[in-house]
N, C-alpha and C positions, 0 to 999 in steps of 0.2 A: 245422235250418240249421247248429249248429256239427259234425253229425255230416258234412254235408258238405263242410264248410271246409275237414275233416280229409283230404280225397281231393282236392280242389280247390289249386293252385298261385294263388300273387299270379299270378307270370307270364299266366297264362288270362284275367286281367282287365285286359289293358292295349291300352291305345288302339296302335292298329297305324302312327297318325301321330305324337302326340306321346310315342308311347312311355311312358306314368303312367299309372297307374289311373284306370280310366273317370270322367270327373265328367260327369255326364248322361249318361247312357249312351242311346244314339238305335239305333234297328235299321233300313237300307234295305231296299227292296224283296226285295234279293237276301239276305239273312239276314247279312250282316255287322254288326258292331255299331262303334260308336265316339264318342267322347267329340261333344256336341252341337254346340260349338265348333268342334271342330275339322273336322270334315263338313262345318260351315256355311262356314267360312273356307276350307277346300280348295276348295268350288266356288265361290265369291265369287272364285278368283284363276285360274280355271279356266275356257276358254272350255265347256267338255264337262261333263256329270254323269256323273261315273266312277266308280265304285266303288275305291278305291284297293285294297282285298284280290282279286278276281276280277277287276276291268278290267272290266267290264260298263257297259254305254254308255246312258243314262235320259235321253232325248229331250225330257222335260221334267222341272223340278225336282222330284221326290219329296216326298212329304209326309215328315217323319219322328217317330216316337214314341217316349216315352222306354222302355225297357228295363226293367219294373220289377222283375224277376228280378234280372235282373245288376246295378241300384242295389241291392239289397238284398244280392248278395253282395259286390258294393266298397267297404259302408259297414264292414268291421269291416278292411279294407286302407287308408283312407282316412288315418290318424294315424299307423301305420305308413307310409305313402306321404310322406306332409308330413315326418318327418324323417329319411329317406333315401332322398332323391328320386335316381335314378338314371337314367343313361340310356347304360346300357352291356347293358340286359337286352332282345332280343325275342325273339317268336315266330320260329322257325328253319323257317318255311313258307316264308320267299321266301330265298335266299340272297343278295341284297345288301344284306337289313334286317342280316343278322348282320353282315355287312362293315362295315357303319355303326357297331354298336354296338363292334366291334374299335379301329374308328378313333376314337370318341366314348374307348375307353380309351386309346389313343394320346396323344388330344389332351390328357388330365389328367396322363398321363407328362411329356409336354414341360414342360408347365404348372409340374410341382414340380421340372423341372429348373429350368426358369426360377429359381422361386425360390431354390432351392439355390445358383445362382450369383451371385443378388445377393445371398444371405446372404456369399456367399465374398468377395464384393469389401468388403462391409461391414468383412468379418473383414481384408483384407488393407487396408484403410485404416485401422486399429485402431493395426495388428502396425505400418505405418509410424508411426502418431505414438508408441507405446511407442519403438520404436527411433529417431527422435529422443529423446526425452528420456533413452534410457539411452546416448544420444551424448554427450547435452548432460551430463549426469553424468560422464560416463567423461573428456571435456575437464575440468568444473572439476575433478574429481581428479589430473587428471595437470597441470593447471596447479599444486595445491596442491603435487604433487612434487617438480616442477621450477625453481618462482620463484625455491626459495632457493638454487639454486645457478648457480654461475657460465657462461663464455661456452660452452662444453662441451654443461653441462646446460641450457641454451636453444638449443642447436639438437637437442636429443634429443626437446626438448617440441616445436618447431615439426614433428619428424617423425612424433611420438607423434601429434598434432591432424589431421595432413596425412591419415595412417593411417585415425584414425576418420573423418572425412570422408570419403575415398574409401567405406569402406565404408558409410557412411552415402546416398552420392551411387551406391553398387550397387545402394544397398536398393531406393530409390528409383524406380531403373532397373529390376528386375526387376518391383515390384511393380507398375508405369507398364504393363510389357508384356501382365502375366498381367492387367491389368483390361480394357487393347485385346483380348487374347485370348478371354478372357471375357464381354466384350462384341458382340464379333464373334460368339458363339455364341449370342447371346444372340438377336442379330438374323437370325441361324439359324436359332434354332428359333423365334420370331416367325412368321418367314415362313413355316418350315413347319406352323404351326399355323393361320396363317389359311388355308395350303393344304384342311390337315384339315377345315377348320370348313366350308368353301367345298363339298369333295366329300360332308360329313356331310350336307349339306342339300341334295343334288342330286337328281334323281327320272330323271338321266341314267342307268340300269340299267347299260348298257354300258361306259359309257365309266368311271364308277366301279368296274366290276368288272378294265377292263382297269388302272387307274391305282393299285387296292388294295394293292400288293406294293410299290410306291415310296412311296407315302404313309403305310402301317402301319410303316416302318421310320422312325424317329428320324435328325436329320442325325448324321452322324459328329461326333462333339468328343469332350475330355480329358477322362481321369477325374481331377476335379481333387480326389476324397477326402485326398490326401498332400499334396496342395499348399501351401503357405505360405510365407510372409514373416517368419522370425524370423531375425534376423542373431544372431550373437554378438560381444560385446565382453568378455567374459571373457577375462583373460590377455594384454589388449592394454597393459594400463600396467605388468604385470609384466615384461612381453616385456620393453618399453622399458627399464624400470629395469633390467633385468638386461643388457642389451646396454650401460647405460648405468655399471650398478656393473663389469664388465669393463673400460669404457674409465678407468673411476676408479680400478683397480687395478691399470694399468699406469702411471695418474699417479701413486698412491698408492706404489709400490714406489720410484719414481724420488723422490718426498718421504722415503720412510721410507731411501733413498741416502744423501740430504745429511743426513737427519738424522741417521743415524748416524756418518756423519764429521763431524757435527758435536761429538758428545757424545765419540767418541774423542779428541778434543784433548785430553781429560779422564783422558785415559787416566796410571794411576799403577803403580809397580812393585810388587808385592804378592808376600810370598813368605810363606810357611808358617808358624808359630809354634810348635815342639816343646812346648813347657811348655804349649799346650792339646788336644795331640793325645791323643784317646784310646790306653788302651797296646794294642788291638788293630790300630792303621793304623801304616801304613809309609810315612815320607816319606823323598824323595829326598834327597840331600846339597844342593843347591838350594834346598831351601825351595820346587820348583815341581811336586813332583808327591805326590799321596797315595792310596793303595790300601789294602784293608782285605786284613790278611794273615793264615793259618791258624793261627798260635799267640799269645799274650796276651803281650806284653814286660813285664817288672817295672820299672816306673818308681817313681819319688819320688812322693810323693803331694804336689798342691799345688792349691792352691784353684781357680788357671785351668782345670785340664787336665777333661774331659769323661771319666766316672767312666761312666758307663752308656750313653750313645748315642754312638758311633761318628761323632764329626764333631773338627773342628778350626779355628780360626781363623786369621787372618791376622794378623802381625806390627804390619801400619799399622792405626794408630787414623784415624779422622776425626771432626769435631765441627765443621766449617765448610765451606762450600765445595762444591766439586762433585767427582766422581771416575770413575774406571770401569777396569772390568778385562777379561779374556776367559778363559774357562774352556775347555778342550776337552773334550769329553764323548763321544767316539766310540770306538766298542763296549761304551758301559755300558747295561746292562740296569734299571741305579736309581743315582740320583744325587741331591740336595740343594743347592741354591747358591743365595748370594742376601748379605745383612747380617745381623748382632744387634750389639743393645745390650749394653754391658760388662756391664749387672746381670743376664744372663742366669742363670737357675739350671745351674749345670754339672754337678750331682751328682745330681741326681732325671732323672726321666722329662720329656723335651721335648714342650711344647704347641705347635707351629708358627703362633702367629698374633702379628698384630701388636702386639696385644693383653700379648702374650705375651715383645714383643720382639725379632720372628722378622720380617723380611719376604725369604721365599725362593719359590721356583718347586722343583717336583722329577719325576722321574720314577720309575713302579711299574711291575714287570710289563712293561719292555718297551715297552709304549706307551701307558702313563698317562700323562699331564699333569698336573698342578695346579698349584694358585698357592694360597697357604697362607695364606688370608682366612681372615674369621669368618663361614659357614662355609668351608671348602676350595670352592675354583670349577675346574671341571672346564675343561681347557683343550683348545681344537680347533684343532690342528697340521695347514697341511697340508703340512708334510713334519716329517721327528723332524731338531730341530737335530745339527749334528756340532760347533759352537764357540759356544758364549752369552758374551753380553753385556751384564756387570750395570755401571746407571747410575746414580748418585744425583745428587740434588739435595738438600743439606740443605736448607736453608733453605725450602724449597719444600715440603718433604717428598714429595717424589717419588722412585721405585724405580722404575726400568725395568729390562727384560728384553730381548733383541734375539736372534734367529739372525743369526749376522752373515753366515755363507754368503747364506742369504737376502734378508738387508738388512729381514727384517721383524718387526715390534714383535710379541712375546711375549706380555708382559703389564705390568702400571702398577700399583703400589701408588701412592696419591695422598689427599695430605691428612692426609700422617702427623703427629705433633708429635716430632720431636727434640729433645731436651733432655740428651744423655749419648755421649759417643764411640762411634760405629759402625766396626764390625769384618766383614771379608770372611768370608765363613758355608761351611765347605766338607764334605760327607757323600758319599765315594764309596760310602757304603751296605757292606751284606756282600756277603761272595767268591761265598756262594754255589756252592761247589763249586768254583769256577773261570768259572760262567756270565760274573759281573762283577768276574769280575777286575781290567781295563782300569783303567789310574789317569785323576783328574780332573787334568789338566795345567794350570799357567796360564800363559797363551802370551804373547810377546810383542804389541803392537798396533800395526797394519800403518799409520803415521801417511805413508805416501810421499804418497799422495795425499790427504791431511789437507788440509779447508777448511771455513772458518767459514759459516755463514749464519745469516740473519734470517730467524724465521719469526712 
């Protein structure tokens, strides 16, 4: 028996009606074989006893007996049978059993499109409530942005919300379509599967052979593999804000206008002081301009004057009150300006921090910045001043720094403690060859259009 099995095909043992391995296998008159049932039930719904394999026409009902050959070869297909029951396999004796079995794999195509696309609407009903809630997110953040500021920044946020909604109200919209779309296909291939099932089951020879070539083909629809519903909100509150920090920095330049003609009222004459100038600078007869120059002058030695670093003071003390000056600084390549305390060390090596008794701003190299904290803070220009603007406030302990071309804040020493006369701080640095040469000038201050505000 199993040397037979081994020459023998499942296929060879399958009922030619229901297509599975023979269960009672029955043999008519005419030597065909087929499952008991179903013999019985073909001519039960059958005015004729026909033989469904020959057509052979039995005038009366045939007796039929079981097969005990062929039970005995379908009993080791029978387990195998039950859990991959199929009905995409026949015998290729009649050519419209195989047409059936083409269309029987048809109808399991559509079948997992079907599925396929209600997995997809699942998925694009998902992607919509993510994308609500990273709406509803992206509003309470850009609400958190914008509450705190004024009538400006509440219509940036009304715009910012309006934004996400619209695209919220796409998403929406898109995904609304692709589920009618999908839907539409769905009742597509519905239809076209009860067509299939309809022709699968026909014993019309003809007519399913002529209708096999429109029915084996699948309705046309999307390949919706790429398809989705993910919106993005990335970069919509930055957008805003950055359209928003623009509008703030044309408001911001026009504050930092009045501010500075404000703090210029403040403005005092400041001229040079010889007896602290290092003996390698050169000041004007003025008292208004100092350059660091190629040979060392022999001076008096006296306690004020700066022994080792190349700077110089300013003649006026301060110890109350407010004040401000303006330095020119154009075409130097390094420069120093700013205050010190009288008890600066003038004879050792300078620490520039406040710490220290220094609060200045300078430039290295052309176009370094810094501000001369503990430690040094790198300063980001966006343009190199040509005139600074140094502001104090005692009492306050406040240093400010300004480009006054500009009109814009530099930098803030803040929360100083004063306790000792403050002095105007000035280092046009080394020549340098002639690179920085350029003296640090202090200019007059432009008070024509001088006016007060409250801020």
């Amino acid at each position: 028996m199993s040397a037979a099995s081994c020459l023998l095909s499942e296929d060879q043992f399958r009922c030619c009606i229901c297509l599975d391995v023979f269960i009672d296998p029955v043999s008519t008159p005419c030597g065909h074989n087929f499952c008991k049932n179903c013999i019985n039930e073909h001519w039960n719904s059958s005015d004729q006893y026909l033989c469904p394999m020959c057509k052979k026409v039995f005038y009366t009902r045939p007796e039929l007996h079981i097969n005990t050959f062929i039970s005995e070869m379908v009993s080791q297909f029978r387990q195998k049978a039950r859990n991959h029951k199929t009905h995409g396999v026949v015998p290729v004796k009649v050519e419209y059993e195989g047409k059936k079995a083409e269309l029987g794999k048809t109808e399991a195509k559509i079948q997992e499109m079907i599925k396929k696309r209600r997995l997809k609407i699942r998925e694009i009903k998902h992607s919509v409530d993510l994308s609500k809630e990273a709406a509803d997110r992206e509003k309470a953040e850009g609400v958190q942005v914008f509450t705190a500021l004024k009538e400006s920044v509440e219509r940036s946020l009304n715009e910012l919300i309006e934004t996400i909604e619209e695209k919220q109200r796409t998403t929406e919209k898109q995904a609304e379509d692709f589920i009618k779309e999908l839907e539409q296909e769905i009742s597509e291939l519905k239809k076209r599967r009860s067509e299939v099932e309809k022709f699968s089951h026909s014993e019309d020879h003809l007519h399913l052979l002529q209708n096999f070539l429109s029915l084996k083909a699948a309705p046309p629809t999307k390949d919706w593999t790429e398809v989705s519903v993910r919106p993005s909100y990335k970069g919509t509150v930055v957008k805003a804000v950055a359209q928003l920090e623009e509008t703030c920095s044309k408001q911001m330049k026009k504050l930092f206008e009045a501010e500075l003609k404000r703090v210029q009222q403040y403005a005092v004459d400041v001229t040079l002081d010889p007896d602290t100038a290092h003996p390698d600078l050169i000041l004007s007869g003025d008292g208004k301009q100092v350059n660091h120059g190629d040979e060392k002058k022999k001076l008096h030695k006296n306690p004020e004057r700066f022994s080792r670093c190349v700077s110089v003071l300013g003649k006026q003390s301060f110890s109350s009150g407010r004040f401000y000056f303006e330095v020119q600084v154009k075409g130097k390549t390094a420069w120093i300006l700013g205050v010190a305390r009288e008890s600066i060390d003038r004879k050792g090596n300078i620490t520039l921090s406040p710490q220290k008794g220094y609060c200045t701003i300078w430039l290295m190299n052309g176009n370094e910045y810094k501000a001369s904290n503990s430690p040094p803070v790198d300063l980001s220009l966006k343009s190199q001043p040509q005139k600074v603007g140094v502001f104090v406030d005692y009492e306050k302990g406040l240093v400010s720094f300004y480009d006054v071309d500009a009109a814009a804040l530099i930098y803030s020493f803040t929360g100083c403690s004063f306790t000792e006369k403050l002095y105007p701080f000035f280092s046009p640095f080394l020549n340098y060859g002639g690179k920085n040469s350029a003296p640090l000038i202090i200019c007059p201050v432009n008070v024509s259009h001088r006016a007060v505000y409250n801020f």
